[in-house]
VOBA-1610 file (N, C-alpha, C; in pm, whole numbers, padded with zeros to 5 digits, always signed):
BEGIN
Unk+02390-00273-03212Unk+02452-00281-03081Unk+02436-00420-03022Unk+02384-00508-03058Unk+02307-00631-03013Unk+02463-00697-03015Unk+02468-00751-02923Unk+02563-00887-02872Unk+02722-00805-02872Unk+02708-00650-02827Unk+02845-00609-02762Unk+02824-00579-02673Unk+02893-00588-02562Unk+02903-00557-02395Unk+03049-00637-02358Unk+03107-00443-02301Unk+03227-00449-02239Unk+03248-00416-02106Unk+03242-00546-01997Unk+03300-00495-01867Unk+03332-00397-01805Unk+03327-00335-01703Unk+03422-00234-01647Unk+03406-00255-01500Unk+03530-00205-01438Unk+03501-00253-01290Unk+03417-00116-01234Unk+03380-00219-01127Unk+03273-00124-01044Unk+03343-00044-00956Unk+03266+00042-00948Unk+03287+00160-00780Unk+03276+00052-00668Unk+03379+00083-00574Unk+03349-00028-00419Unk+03238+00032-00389Unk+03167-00030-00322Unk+03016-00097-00223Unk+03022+00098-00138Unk+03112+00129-00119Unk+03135+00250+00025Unk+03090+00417-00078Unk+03162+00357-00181Unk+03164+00469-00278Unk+02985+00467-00368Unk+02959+00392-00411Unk+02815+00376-00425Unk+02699+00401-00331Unk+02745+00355-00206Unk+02638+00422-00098Unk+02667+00554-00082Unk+02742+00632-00055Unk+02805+00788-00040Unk+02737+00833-00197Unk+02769+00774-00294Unk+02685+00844-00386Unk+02567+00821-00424Unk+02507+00739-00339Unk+02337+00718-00360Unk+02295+00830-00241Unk+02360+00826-00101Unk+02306+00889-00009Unk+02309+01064-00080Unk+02393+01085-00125Unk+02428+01245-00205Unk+02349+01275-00297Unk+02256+01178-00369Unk+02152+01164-00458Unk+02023+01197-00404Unk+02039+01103-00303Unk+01912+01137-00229Unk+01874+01237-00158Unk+02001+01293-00109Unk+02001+01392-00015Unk+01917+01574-00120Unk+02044+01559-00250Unk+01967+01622-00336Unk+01834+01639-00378Unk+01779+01506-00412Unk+01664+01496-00492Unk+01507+01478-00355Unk+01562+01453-00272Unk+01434+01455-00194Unk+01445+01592-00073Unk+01536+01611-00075Unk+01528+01730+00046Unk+01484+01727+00175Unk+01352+01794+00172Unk+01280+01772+00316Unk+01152+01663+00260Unk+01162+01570+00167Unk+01037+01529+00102Unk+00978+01578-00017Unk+00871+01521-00059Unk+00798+01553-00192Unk+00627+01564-00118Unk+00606+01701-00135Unk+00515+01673-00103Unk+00404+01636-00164Unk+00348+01667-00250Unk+00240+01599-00308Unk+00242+01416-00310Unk+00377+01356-00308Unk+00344+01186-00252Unk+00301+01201-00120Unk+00378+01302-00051Unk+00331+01279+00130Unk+00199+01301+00160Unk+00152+01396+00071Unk-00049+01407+00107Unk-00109+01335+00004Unk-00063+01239-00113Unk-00185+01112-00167Unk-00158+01002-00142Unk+00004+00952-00067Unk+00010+00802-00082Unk+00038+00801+00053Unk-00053+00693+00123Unk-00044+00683+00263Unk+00140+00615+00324Unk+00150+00688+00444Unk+00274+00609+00470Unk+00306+00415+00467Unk+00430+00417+00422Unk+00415+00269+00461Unk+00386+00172+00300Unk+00320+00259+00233Unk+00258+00195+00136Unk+00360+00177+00043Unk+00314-00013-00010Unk+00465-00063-00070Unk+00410-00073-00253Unk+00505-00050-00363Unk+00499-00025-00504Unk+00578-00111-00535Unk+00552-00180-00667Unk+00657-00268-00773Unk+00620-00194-00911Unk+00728-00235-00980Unk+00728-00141-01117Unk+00819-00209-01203Unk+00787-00226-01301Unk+00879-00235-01438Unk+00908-00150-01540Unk+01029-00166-01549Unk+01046-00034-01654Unk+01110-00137-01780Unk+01075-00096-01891Unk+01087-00153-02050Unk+01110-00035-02127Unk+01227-00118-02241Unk+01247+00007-02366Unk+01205-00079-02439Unk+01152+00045-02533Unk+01113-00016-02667Unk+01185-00036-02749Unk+01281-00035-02739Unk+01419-00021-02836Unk+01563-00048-02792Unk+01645-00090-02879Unk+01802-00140-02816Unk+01841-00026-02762Unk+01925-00006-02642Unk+01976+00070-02620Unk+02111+00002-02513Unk+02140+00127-02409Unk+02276+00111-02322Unk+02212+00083-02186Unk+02244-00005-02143Unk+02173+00027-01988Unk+02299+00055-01857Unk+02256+00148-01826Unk+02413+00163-01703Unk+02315+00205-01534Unk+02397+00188-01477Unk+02368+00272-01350Unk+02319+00152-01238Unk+02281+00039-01296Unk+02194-00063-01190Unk+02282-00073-01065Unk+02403-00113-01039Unk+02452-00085-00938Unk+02406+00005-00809Unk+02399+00169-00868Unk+02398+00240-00787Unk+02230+00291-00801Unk+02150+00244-00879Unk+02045+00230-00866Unk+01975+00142-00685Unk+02050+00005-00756Unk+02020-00093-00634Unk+02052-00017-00493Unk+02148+00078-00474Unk+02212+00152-00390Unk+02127+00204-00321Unk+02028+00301-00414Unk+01927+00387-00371Unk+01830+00322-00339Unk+01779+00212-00381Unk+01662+00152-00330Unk+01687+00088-00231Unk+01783+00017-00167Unk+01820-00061-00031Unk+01820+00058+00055Unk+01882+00195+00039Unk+01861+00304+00116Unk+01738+00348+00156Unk+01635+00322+00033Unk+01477+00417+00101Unk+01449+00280+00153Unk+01461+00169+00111Unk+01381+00029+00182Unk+01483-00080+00188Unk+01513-00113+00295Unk+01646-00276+00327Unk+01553-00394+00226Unk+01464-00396+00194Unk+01355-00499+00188Unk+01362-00523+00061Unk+01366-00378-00010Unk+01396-00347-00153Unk+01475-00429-00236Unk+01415-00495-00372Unk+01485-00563-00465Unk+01476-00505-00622Unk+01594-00591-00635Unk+01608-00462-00782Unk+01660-00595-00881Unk+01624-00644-00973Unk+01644-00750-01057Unk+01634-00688-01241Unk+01780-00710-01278Unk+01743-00614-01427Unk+01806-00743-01521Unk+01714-00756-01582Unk+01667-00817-01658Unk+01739-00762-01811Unk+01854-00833-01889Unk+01878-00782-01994Unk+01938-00902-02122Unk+01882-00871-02197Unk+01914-00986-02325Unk+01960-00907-02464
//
């Protein structure tokens, strides 16, 4: 798979937020609770995620979507070679 990658146009900016907010709305509900009683409010996380192996990567767009939604502050940098 190494050195193919084919374009495609993106979802507009309106349509990615409507489907991050519909994501979220799903997946968190009224909250999670077991983060709400061990990780104090407020409290800020960084993370990297790595494959061990070639693969497809899709979704960063509307990834970035969801994270500007739980935090404006939020950065999302993907890294691919």
């Amino acid at each position: 798979m190494s050195g193919y990658w084919r374009p495609f146009p993106l979802p507009e900016r309106g349509l990615l937020k409507k489907l991050a907010k519909a994501a979220l709305a799903e997946d968190l509900g009224l909250g999670d609770i077991t983060t709400n009683a061990i990780i104090p409010a407020g409290r800020k996380a960084q993370a990297v995620i790595t494959s061990k192996d070639d693969g497809v990567l899709a979704g960063i767009p509307l990834a970035r979507e969801v994270f500007q939604l739980l935090d404006r502050h939020s950065r999302v940098h993907a890294l691919v070679n």
